[in-house]
C-alpha positions, 0 to 999 in steps of 0.5 A: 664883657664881664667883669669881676673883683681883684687887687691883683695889679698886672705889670705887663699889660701888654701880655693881655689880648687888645686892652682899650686902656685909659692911663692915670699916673704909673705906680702901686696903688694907681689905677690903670684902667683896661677893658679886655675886648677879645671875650676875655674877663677883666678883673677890677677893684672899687675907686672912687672920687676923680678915678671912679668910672663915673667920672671917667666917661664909662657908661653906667654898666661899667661904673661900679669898679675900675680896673687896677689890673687885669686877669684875664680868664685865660691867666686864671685858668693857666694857674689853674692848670699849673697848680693841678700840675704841680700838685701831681709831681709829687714835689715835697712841700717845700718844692712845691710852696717854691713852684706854686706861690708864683702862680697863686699870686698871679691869678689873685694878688697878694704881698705875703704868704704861708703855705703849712703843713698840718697833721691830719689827726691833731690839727696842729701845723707840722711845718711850712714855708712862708715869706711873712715877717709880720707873722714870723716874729709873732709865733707865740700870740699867733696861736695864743689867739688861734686856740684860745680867743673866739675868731673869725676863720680860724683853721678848726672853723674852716675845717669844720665848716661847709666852707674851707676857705675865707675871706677876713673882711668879708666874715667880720664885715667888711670891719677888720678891727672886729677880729682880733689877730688884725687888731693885734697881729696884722694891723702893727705888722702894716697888713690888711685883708687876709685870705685862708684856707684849709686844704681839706683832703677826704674830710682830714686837713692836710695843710693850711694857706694864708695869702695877706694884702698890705693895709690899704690894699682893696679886699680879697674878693668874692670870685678871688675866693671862689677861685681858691676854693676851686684849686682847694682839691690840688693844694690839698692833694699835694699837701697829702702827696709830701707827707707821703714821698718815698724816701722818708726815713726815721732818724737811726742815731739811737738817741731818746727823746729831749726835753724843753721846759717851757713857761705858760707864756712860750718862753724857753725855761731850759732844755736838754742837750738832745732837744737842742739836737732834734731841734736843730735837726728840725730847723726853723719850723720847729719853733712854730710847731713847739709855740703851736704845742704850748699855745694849745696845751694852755688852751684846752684845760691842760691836755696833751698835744701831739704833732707829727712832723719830717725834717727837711732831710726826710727824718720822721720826728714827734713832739709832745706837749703836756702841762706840768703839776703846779700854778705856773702852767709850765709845759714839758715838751718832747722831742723824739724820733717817731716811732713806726707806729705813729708814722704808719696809720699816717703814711696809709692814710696820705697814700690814700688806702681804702678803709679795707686796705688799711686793714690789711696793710695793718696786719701784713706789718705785723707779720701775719700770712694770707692764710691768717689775713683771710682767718681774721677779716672773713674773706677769700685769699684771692680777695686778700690778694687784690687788695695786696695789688692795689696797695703795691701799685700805691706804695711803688712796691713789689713785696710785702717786705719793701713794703713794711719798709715803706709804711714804717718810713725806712725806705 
């Protein structure tokens, strides 16, 4: 028998195979301690005093942890292959955040959540589902400190670093009060340990999770950890997948863009009557996204901020954010349909288009004939016709019509 770390508490201890259990009282934050014994791992978390293992007869092999709960290898790998499951169904985001929660807290144990997703070229978050009231109420200082205070496991470390996910306790040691989004955010809201994750796809973030425990709660563990970092190819695979659903379409209503004014601080000055449309086109994920948009225009030294986002409806929009002239710091903030432009390089790349494809896909939608494709890449019109294969297989299409349509978000 092997043991391992988790927080996760299990309800229904008699779903595992031949538990040996020792009982203390029922309830949240007590202990039951049992042992797997038919080759199945037992997942457990440190105790101490009159619960720790010592002092409950274990021998000295199992006195370093208590269970307080049990995963078995078999629960984690039916997650596993729920998760991969779910991220091939081509479900969109919300669909499957809906599907696939319940199966992550299953294998590791958490009490809040927040599955975003990202653009892949600005970094910036362009939507999400979540059950977190500690960070919904918080959206402003949340990407206040994201962008513009030094941090443990922020998004753009993770992306960038040779590990995409981590655990808060562990990089700041064990010492929670060294990070500054638990001092300010997570500590007042009652949460403890944060675990996160860039959902890294070919290099390009397509998604963030952040799964958070309530104080008091043990620490996500090592193995928990590497057990994300296992799924991280599914999540990331459908977090690509939803922004590339067929079925997207541009908003056709014919209006320009809106306009907010916004004071440094993320509060809403004014704004137009048809950003006030767009926006509650967009719903509620809008307002994270448009904090996002201010917090990192505050942060690096006044440049434009872009984010690409779908309504729930499958309408492609675009918001833009840039520091205005004066002391103040105010931001203008614009809302507008995307363009073709902006949502084709997008749609090819979460199709997963080859860099030779992308090519051609690009000037079949300016129009040109096999003849000029050939003319202006230098190879063969049966080369240009294979790629074309490939492409229709990936976009679902059968013509170079259907498939302007598709990679400018009409059909």
């Amino acid at each position: 028998m092997r043991l391992l770390e988790s927080a996760q508490w299990a309800p229904q201890v008699s779903d595992l195979a031949l538990p040996l259990a020792q009982k203390t009282k029922r309830g949240r934050g007590t202990p039951v301690v049992c042992f797997v014994t038919d080759g199945h791992d037992a997942i457990v978390e440190r105790r101490a005093g009159s619960d720790h293992p010592k002092n409950l007869g274990f021998p000295p092999c199992c006195r370093v942890r208590i269970v307080a709960g049990v995963v078995t290898t078999r629960t984690l790998e039916r997650s596993r292959e729920a998760i991969g499951r779910l991220s091939r169904a081509g479900l969109d985001w919300w669909t499957f955040a809906g599907e696939a929660i319940p199966h992550l807290d299953r294998a590791i144990g958490f009490d809040c959540w927040c599955l975003a997703l990202t653009d892949p070229d600005t970094h910036l978050p362009a939507g999400g589902s979540a059950d977190n009231p500690v960070i919904a109420t918080q959206q402003r200082r949340l990407w206040e400190l994201e962008f513009k205070v030094p941090d443990a496991n922020t998004h753009r470390d993770l992306v960038r670093g040779p590990q995409h996910v981590g655990v808060l306790s562990a990089a700041v040691g064990g010492d929670l009060s060294r990070s500054a989004r638990w001092s300010e955010l997570l500590r007042p809201g009652g949460l403890g340990d944060e675990l996160r994750a860039a959902l890294v796809g070919d290099a390009r973030p397509w998604g963030d999770l952040c799964v958070y425990r309530e104080r008091g709660s043990a620490p996500f563990s090592p193995d928990q950890a590497r057990w994300v970092s296992e799924i991280l190819a599914d999540l990331s695979l459908a977090a690509r997948g939803s922004w590339a659903i067929a079925g997207s379409r541009i908003s056709e209503d014919g209006e320009g863009p809106g306009t907010q004014w916004v004071a440094a601080d993320g509060t809403l000055i004014t704004q137009t009557a048809t950003a006030r449309r767009w926006l509650a086109h967009l719903g509620p994920q809008a307002t994270a996204v448009q904090q996002a948009l201010v917090a990192m225009v505050g942060a690096d030294t006044g440049r434009p901020a872009r984010v690409r986002m779908r309504s729930v409806q499958g309408h492609w929009f675009e918001l833009n954010a840039e520091r205005l002239d004066g002391p103040a710091g105010h931001v203008a903030v614009t809302i507008q349909p995307a363009s073709p432009q902006q949502i084709a390089p997008l749609l090819m790349s979460a199709i997963g288009f080859s860099r030779r494809e992308r090519d051609i896909a690009a000037l079949v939608l300016e129009g040109l004939s096999t003849q000029d494709i050939t003319s202006r890449l230098f190879v063969s019109p049966h080369t240009i016709q294979d790629h074309l294969k490939s492409i229709f297989e990936k976009t679902g299409v059968r013509s170079r019509r259907q498939l302007t349509a598709r990679l400018t978000g009409k059909i």
